[in-house]
N, C-alpha and C positions, 0 to 999 in steps of 0.2 A: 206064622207066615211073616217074612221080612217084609218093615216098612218100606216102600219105595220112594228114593227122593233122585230128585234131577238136579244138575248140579251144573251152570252155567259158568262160563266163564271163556274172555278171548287168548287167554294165556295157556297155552299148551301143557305147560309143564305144572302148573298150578295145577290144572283141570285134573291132571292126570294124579297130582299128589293128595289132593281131596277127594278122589275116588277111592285109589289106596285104604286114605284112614278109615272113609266110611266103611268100605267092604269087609276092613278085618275087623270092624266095631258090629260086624255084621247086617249090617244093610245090603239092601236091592239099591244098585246105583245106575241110572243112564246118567252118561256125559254127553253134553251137546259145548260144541267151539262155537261161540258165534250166534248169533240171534237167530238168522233162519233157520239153523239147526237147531236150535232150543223152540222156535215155536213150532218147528214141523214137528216137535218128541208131543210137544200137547198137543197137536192136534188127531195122532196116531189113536186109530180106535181102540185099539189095547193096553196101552200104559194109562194105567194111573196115579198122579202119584200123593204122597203123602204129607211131600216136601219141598220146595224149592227152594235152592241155594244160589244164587245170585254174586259169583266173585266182582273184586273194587278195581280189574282191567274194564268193565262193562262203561261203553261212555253213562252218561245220565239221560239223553236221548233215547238209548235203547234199552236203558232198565223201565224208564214211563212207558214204551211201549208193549215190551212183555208181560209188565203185570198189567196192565188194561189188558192185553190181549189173555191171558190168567186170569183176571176177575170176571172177563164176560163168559168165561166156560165151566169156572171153576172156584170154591174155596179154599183150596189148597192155601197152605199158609206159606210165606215167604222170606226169607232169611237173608239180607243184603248186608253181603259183608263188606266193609270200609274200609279207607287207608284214613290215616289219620285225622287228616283236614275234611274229609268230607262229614255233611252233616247225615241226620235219619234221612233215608228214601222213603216219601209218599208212599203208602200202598202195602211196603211192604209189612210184616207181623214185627218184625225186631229187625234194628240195626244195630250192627256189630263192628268195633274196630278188629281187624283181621287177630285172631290170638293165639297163644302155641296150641299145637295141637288137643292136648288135654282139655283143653278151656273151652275150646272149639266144638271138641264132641260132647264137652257136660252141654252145652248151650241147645246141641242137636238135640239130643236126648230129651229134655226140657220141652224143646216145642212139639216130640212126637210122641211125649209119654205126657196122660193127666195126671 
């Protein structure tokens, strides 16, 4: 069974291009634009997931809210990827400067395989 990861972000086209990698790396991927779309995916009785992926359009307001609102439901682990300047996000398992694609899915891989 494919792992399920949810993949956050306010950037359309990002959102949609890290869906892509994951899917053909073969993952289960929901995309949510947007925070209330990402929390309405956790709070849906049937996804669960295995992953969350946090892109670096997300203000830093609404990335402390998500995963508060993810740690009170859940251990899912959590993946916040960065632009440069930013530092580690609270909360999340790993903080990541954004990387080419490859780099990107060894680092998936890594947090969903022991």
């Amino acid at each position: 069974m494919a792992k399920r990861i949810l993949c956050v972000s306010y950037d359309g086209s990002l959102l949609r291009t890290r869906k892509m990698l994951l899917e053909d790396a073969g993952y289960e991927v929901v995309k949510a634009e947007g925070l209330l779309r990402a929390m309405s995916a956790c709070m849906a009785q049937g996804p669960r997931f295995d992953l969350v992926i946090l892109g670096h359009p997300i203000t830093s307001q609404d990335t402390e809210q998500l995963i508060s609102h993810i740690r009170a439901t859940s251990r899912v682990p959590v993946l916040a990827l960065l632009r440069g300047c930013q530092s580690e996000v609270p909360g999340a398992a790993r903080s990541i400067v954004s990387l080419d694609p490859s780099e990107f899915l060894k680092v998936v891989r890594e947090m969903l395989e022991p």
